[in-house]
ROSE-4610 file (N, C-alpha, C; in Angstrom, 1 decimal, always signed):
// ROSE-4610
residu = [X/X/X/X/X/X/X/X/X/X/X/X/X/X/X/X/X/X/X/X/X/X/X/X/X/X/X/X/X/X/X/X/X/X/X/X/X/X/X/X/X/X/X/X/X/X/X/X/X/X/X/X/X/X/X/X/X/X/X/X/X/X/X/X/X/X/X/X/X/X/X/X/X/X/X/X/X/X/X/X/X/X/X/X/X/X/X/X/X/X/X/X/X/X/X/X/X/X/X/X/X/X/X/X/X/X/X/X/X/X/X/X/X/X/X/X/X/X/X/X/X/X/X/X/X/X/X/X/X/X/X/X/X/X/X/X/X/X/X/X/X/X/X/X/X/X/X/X/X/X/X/X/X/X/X/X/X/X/X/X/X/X/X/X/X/X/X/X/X/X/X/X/X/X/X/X/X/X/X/X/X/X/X/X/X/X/X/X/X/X/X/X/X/X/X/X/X/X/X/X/X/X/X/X/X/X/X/X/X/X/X/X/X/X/X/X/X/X/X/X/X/X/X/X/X/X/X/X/X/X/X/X/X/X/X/X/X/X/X/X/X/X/X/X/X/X/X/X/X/X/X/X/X/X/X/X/X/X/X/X/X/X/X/X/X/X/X/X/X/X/X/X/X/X/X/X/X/X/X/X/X/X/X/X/X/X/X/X/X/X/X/X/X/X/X/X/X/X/X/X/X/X/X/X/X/X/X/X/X/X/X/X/X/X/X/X/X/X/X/X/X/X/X/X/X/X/X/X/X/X/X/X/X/X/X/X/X/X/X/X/X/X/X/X/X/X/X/X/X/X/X/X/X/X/X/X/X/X/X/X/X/X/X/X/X/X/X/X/X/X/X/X/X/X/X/X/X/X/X/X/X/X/X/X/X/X/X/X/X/X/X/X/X/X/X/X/X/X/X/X/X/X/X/X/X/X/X/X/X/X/X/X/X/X/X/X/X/X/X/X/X/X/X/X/X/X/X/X/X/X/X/X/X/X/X/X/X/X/X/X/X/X/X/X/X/X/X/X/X/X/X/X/X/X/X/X/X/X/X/X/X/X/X/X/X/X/X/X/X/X/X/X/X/X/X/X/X/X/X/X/X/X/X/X/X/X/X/X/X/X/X/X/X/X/X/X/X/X/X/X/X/X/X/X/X/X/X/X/X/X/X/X/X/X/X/X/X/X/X/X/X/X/X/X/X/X/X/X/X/X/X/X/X/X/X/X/X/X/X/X/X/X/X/X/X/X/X/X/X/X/X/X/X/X/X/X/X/X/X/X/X/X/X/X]
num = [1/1/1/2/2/2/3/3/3/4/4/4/5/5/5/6/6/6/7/7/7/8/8/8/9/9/9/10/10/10/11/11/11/12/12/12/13/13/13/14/14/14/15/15/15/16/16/16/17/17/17/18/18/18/19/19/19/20/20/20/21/21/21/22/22/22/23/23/23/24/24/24/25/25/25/26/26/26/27/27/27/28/28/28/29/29/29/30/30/30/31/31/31/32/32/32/33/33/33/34/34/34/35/35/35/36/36/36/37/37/37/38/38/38/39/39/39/40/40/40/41/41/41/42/42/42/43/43/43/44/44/44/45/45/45/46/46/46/47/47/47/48/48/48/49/49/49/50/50/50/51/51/51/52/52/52/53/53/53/54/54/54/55/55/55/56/56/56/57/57/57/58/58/58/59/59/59/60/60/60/61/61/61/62/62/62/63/63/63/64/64/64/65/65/65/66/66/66/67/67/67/68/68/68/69/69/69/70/70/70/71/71/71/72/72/72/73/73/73/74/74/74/75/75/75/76/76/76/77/77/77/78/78/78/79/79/79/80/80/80/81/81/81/82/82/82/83/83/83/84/84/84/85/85/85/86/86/86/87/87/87/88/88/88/89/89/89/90/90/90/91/91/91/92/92/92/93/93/93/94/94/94/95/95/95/96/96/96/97/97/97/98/98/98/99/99/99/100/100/100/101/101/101/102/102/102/103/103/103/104/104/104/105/105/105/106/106/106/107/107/107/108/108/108/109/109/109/110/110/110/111/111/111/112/112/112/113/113/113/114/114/114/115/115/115/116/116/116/117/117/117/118/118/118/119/119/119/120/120/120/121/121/121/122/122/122/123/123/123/124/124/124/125/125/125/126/126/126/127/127/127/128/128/128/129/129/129/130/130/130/131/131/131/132/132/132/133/133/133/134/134/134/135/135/135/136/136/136/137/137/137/138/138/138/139/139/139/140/140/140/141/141/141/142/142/142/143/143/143/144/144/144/145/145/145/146/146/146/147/147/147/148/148/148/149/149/149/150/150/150/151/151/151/152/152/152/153/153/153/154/154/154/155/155/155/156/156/156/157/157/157/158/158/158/159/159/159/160/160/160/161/161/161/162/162/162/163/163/163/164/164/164/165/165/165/166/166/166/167/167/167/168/168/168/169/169/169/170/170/170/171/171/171/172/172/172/173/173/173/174/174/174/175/175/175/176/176/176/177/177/177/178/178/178/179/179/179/180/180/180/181/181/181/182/182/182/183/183/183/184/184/184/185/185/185/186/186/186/187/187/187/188/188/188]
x = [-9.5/-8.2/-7.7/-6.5/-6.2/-5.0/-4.4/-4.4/-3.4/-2.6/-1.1/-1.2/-1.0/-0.8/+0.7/+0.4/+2.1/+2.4/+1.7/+3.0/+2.1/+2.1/+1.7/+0.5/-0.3/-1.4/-1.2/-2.1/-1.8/-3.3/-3.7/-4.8/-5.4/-6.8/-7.4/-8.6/-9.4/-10.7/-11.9/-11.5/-12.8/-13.0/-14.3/-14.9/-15.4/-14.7/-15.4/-16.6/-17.8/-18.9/-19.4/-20.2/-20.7/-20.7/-20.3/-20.8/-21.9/-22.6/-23.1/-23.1/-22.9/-22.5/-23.1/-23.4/-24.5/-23.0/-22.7/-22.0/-20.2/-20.0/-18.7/-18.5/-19.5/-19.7/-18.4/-17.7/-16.6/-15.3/-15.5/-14.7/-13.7/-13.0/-11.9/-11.4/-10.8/-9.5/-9.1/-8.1/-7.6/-5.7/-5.3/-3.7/-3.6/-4.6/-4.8/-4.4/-5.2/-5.2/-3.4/-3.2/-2.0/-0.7/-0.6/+0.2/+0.0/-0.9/-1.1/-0.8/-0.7/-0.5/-1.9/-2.0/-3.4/-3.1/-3.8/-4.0/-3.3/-2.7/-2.0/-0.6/-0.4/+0.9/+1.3/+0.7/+0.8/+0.8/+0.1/+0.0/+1.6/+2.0/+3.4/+4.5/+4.2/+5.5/+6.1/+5.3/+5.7/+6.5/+6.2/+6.8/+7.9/+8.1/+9.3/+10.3/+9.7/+11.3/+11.3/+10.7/+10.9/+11.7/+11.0/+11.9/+13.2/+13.7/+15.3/+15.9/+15.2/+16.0/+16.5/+17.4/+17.8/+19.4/+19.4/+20.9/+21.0/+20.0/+20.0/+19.0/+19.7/+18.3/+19.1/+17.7/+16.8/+17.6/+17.5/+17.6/+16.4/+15.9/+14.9/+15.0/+14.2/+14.1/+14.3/+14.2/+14.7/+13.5/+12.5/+10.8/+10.4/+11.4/+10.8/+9.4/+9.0/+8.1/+8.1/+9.1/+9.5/+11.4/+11.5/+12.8/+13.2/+14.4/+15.1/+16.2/+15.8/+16.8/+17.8/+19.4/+20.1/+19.5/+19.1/+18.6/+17.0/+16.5/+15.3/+14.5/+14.1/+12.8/+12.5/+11.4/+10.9/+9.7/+10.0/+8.9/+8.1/+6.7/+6.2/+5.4/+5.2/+4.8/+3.8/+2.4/+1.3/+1.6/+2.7/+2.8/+4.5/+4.5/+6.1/+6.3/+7.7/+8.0/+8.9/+8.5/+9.1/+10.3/+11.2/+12.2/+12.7/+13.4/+13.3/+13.2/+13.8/+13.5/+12.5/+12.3/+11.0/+9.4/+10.0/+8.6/+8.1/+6.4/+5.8/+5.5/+5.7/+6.0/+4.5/+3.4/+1.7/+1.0/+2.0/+0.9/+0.1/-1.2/-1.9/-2.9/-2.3/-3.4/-2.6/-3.2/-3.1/-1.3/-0.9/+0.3/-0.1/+0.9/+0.5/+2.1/+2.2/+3.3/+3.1/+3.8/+3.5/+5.1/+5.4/+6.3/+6.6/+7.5/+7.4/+8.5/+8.9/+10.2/+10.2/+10.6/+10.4/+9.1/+8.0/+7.3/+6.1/+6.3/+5.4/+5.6/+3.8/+3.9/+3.9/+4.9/+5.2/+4.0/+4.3/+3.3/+2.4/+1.2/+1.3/+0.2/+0.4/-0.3/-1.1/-2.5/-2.8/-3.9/-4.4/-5.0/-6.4/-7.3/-8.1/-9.0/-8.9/-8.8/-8.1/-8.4/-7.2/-7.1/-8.5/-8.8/-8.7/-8.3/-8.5/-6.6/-6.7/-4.9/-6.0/-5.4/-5.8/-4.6/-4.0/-3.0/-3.1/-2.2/-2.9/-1.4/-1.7/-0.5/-0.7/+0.2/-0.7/-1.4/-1.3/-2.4/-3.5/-3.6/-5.0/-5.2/-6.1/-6.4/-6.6/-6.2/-6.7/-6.6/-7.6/-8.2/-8.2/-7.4/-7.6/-8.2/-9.4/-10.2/-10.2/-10.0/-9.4/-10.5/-11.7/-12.3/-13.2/-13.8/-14.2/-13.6/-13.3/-12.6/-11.8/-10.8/-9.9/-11.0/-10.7/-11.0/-9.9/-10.1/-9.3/-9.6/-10.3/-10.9/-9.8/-10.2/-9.1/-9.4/-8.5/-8.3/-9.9/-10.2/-11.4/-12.8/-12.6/-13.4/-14.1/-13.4/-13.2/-13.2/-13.9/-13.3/-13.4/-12.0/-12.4/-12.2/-12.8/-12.6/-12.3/-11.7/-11.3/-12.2/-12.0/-12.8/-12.5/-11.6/-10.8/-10.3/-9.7/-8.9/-7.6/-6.7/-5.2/-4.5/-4.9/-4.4/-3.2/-3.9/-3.0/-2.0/-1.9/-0.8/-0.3/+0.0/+1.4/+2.1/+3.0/+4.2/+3.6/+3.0/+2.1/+2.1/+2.6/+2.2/+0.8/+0.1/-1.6/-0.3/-1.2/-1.1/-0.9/+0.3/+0.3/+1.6/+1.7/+2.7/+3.8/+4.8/+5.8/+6.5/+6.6/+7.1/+8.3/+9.6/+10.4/+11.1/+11.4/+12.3/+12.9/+13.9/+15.0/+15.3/+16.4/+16.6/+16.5/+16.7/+16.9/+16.6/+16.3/+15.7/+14.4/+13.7/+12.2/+11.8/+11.4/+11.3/+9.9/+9.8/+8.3/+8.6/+8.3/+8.7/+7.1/+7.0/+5.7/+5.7/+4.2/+4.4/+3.7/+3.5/+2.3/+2.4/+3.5/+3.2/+3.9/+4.1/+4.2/+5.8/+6.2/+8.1/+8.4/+9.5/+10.3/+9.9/+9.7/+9.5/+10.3/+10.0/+11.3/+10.9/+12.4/+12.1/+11.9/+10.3/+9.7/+10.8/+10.9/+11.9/+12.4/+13.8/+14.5/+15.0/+14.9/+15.3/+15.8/+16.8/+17.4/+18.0]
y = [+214.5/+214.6/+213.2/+213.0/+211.7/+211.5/+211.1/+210.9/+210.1/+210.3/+209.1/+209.0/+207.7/+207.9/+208.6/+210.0/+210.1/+211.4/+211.1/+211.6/+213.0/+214.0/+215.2/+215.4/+216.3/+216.0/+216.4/+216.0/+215.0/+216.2/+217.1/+217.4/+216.2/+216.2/+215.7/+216.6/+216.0/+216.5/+215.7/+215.3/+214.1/+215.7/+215.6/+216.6/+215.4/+215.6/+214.9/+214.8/+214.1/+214.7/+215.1/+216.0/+216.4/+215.9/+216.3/+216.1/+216.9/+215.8/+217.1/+217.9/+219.4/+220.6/+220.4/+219.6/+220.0/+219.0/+218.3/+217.1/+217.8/+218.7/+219.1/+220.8/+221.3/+222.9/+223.5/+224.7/+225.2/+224.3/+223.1/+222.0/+222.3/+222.6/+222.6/+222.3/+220.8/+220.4/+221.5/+222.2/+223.0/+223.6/+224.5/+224.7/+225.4/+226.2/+226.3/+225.4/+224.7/+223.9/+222.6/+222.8/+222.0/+222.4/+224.0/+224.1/+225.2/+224.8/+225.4/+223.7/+224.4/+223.2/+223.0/+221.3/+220.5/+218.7/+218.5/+217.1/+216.0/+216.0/+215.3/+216.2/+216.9/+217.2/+217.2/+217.4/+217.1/+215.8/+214.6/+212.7/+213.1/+213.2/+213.0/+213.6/+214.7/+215.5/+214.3/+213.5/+212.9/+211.7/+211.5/+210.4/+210.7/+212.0/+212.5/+212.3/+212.9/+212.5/+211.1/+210.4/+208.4/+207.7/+208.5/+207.8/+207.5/+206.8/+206.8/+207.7/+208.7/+209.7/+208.6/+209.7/+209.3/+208.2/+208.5/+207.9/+206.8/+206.0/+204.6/+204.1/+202.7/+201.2/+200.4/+199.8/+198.5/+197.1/+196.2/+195.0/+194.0/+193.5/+192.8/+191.3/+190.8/+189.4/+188.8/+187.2/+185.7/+185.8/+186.2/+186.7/+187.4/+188.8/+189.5/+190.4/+189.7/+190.4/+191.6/+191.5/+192.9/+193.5/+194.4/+195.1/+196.0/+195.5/+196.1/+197.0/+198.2/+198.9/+197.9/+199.6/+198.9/+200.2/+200.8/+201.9/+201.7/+200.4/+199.8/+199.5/+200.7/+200.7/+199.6/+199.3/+198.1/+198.3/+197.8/+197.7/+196.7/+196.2/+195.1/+195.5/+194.6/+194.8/+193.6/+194.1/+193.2/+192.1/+191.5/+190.6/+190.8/+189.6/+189.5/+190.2/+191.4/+192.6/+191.4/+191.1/+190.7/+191.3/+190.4/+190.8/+191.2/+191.9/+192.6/+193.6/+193.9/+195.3/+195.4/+194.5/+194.3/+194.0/+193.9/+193.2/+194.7/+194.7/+195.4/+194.9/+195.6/+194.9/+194.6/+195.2/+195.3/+195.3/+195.6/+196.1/+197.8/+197.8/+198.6/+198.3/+197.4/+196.4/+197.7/+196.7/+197.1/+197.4/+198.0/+198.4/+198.4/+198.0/+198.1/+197.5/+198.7/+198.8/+199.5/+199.1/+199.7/+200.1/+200.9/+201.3/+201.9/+200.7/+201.0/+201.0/+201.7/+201.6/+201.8/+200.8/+200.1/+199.6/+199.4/+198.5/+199.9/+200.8/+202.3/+202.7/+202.8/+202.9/+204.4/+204.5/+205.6/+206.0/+205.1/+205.4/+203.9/+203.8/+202.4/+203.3/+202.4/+202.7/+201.8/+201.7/+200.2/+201.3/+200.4/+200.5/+199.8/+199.7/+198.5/+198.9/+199.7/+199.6/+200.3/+200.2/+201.0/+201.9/+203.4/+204.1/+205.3/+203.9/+204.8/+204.3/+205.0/+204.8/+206.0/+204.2/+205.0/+205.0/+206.3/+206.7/+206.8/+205.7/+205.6/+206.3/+207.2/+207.4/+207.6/+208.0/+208.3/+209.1/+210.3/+211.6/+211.2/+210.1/+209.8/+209.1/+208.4/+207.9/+209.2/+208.9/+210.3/+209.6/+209.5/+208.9/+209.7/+209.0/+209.4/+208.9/+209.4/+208.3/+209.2/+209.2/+209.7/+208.7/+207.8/+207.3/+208.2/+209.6/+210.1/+211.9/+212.2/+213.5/+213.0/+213.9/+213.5/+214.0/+213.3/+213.5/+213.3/+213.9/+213.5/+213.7/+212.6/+212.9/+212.6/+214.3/+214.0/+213.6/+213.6/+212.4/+213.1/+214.3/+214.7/+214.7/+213.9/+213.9/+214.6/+216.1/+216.7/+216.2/+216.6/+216.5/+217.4/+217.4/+218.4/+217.5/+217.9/+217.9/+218.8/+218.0/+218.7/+219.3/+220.2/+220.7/+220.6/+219.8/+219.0/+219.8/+221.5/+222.0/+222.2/+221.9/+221.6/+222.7/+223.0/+223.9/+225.0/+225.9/+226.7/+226.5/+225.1/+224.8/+223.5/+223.6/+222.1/+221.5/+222.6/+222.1/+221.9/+221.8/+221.1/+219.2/+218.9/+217.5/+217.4/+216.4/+215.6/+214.9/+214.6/+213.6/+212.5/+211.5/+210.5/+210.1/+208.4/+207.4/+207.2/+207.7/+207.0/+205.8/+205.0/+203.9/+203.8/+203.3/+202.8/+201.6/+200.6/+199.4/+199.2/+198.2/+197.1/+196.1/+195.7/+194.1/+194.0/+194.4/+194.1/+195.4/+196.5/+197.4/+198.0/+198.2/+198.5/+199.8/+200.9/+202.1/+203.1/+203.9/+204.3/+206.4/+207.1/+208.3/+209.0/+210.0/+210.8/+211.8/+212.7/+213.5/+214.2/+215.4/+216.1/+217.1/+216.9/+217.6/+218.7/+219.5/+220.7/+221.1/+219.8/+219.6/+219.0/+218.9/+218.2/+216.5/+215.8/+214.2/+213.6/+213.2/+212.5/+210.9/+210.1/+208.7/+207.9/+207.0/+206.5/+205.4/+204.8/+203.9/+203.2/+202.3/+202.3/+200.3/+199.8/+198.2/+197.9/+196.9/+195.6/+194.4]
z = [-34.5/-33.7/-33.5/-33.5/-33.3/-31.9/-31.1/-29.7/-29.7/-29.8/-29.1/-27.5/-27.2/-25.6/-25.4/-25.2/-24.4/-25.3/-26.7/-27.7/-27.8/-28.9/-29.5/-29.8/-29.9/-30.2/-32.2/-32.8/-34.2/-35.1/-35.6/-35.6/-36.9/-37.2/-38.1/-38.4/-39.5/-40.2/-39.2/-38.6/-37.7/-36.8/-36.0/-34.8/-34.2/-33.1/-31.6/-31.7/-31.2/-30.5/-29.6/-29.7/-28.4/-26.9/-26.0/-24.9/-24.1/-23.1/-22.5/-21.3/-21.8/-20.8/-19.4/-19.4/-17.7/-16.9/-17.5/-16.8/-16.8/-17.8/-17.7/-17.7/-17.5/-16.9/-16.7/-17.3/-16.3/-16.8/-17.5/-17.0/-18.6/-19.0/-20.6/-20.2/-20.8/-21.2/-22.5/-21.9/-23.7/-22.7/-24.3/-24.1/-22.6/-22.0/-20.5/-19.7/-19.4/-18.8/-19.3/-20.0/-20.5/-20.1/-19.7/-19.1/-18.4/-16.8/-15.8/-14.8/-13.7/-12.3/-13.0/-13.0/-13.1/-12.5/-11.9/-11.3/-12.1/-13.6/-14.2/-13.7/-13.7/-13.0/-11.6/-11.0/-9.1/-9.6/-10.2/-9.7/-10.1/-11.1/-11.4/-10.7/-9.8/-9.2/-8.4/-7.4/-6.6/-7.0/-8.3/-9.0/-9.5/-9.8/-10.0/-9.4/-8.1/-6.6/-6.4/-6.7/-6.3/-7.5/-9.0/-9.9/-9.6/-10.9/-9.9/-11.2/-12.2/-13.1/-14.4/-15.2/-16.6/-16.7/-15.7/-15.5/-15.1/-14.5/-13.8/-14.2/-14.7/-15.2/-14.7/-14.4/-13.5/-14.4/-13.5/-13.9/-14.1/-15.2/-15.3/-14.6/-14.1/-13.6/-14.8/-14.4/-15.4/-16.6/-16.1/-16.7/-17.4/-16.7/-17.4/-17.0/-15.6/-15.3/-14.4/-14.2/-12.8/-13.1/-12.4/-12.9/-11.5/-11.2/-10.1/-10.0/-9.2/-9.7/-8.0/-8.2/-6.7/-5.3/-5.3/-4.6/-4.3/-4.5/-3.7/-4.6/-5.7/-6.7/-7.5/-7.3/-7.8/-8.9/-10.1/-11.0/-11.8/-11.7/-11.7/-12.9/-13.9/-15.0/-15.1/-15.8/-15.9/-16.3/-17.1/-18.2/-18.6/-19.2/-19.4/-20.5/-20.4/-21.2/-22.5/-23.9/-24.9/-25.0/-25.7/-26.3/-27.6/-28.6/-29.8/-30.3/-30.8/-31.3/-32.1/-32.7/-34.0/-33.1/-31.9/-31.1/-30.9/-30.9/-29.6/-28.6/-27.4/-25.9/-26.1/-26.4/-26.0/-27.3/-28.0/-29.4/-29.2/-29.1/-28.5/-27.4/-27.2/-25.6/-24.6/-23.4/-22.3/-22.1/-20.9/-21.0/-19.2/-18.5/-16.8/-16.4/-15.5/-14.7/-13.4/-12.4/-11.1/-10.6/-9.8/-9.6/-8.1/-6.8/-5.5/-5.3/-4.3/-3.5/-1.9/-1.9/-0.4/+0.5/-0.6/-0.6/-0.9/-0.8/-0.9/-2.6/-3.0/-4.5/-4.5/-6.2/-6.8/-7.5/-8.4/-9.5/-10.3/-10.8/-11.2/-12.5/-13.9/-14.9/-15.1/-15.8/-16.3/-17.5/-18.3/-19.2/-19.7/-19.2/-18.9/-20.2/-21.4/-23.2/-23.5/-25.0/-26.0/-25.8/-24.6/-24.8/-23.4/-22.3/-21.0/-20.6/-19.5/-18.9/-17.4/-16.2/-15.0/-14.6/-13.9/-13.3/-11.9/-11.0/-9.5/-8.7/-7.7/-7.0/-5.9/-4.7/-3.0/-3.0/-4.7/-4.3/-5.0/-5.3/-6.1/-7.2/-8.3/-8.8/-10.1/-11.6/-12.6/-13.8/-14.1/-15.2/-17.3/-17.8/-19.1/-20.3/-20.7/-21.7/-23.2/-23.8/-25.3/-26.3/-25.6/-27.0/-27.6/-27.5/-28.5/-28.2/-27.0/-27.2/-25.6/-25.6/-24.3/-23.2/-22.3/-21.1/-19.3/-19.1/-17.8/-16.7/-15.8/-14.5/-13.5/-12.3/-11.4/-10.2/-9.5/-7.8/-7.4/-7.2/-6.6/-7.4/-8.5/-9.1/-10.6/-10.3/-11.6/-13.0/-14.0/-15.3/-16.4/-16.6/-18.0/-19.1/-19.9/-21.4/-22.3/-23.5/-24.4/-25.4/-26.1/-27.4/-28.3/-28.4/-29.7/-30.1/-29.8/-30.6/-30.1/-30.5/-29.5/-30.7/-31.8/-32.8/-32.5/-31.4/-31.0/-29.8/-29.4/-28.6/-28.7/-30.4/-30.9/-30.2/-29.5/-28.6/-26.9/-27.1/-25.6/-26.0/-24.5/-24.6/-24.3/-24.7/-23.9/-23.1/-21.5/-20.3/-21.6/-21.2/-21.5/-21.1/-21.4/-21.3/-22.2/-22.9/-23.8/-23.4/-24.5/-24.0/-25.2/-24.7/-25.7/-25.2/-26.6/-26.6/-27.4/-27.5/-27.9/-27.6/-28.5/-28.3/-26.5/-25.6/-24.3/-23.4/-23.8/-22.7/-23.2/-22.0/-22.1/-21.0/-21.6/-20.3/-20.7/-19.7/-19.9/-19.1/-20.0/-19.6/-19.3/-18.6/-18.5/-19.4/-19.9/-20.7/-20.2/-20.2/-19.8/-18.4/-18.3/-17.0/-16.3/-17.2/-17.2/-17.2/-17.4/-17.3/-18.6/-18.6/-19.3/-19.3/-20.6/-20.4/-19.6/-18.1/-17.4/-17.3/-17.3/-17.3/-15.9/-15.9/-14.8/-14.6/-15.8/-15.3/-16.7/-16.7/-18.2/-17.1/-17.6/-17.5/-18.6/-18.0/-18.7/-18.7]
């Protein structure tokens, strides 16, 4: 199985390995769980009503490191967002953005490998690690995993990040969460 952050799930001839059952009992990540209320969709509802929607982008600083909308929201990014269309903002490194409005966080992503994306919000901390089968631990500690077979639910997003750029705008949409992809935030 191969794993886009954000994007579709991709099948392949690879099989995950094993985990073991004592530690994720009860616990499937599968098309269930993908589109039932689940702890990747509650972190994001709230983030939904703070976003500022598809219609309004932010202004980037002189830097490049942060982006303001005019309705308060503030977005602070690990590292300075490149310019280009030919550029990747990260490559496949780290990707980290935080996102507050009026000094109270929305939403913040970080990525601390290729492989995990912790999602922090006021309802909790939920964690996604995709280096040998998805996993997703939630604010209370929960985790399910996957069984690597996403087969019978294509048009399901995996929890994940999309990111898109250009010569001069840079934005980050959610997936996964039981909605429509909506945009966290669109700068330029």
């Amino acid at each position: 199985m191969v794993v886009a952050c954000g994007g579709q799930v991709a099948p392949s001839d690879d099989q995950a390995p094993a985990v073991d059952a004592a530690v994720i009992e009860g616990s499937t990540l599968d098309c269930s769980w993908l589109t039932t209320d689940n702890c990747w969709s509650r972190t994001f509802a709230a983030a939904r009503a703070c976003a500022p929607g598809d219609a309004k982008t932010g202004v980037f600083s002189s830097d490049r490191t942060t982006c303001d909308y005019a309705d308060g929201m503030h977005v602070t990014f690990d590292r300075p967002v490149p310019t280009g269309v030919d550029s990747d903002p990260y490559g496949y490194e780290a990707v980290g953005f935080e996102i507050t409005r009026g000094g109270t966080l929305c939403i913040g992503v970080e990525n601390p490998s290729l492989t995990t994306m912790v999602v922090k919000s006021p309802s909790g901390t939920v964690t996604v690690d995709s280096q040998d089968q998805l996993v997703v631990t939630c604010p209370d500690g929960s985790r399910f995993v996957s069984n690597g077979d996403f087969t019978a639910c294509m048009n399901a997003f995996l929890p994940g990040i999309n990111l898109a750029w250009g010569d001069r705008m840079y934005e980050a949409s959610a997936t996964g969460t039981n909605a429509p992809a909506f945009t966290l935030f669109e700068c330029q």
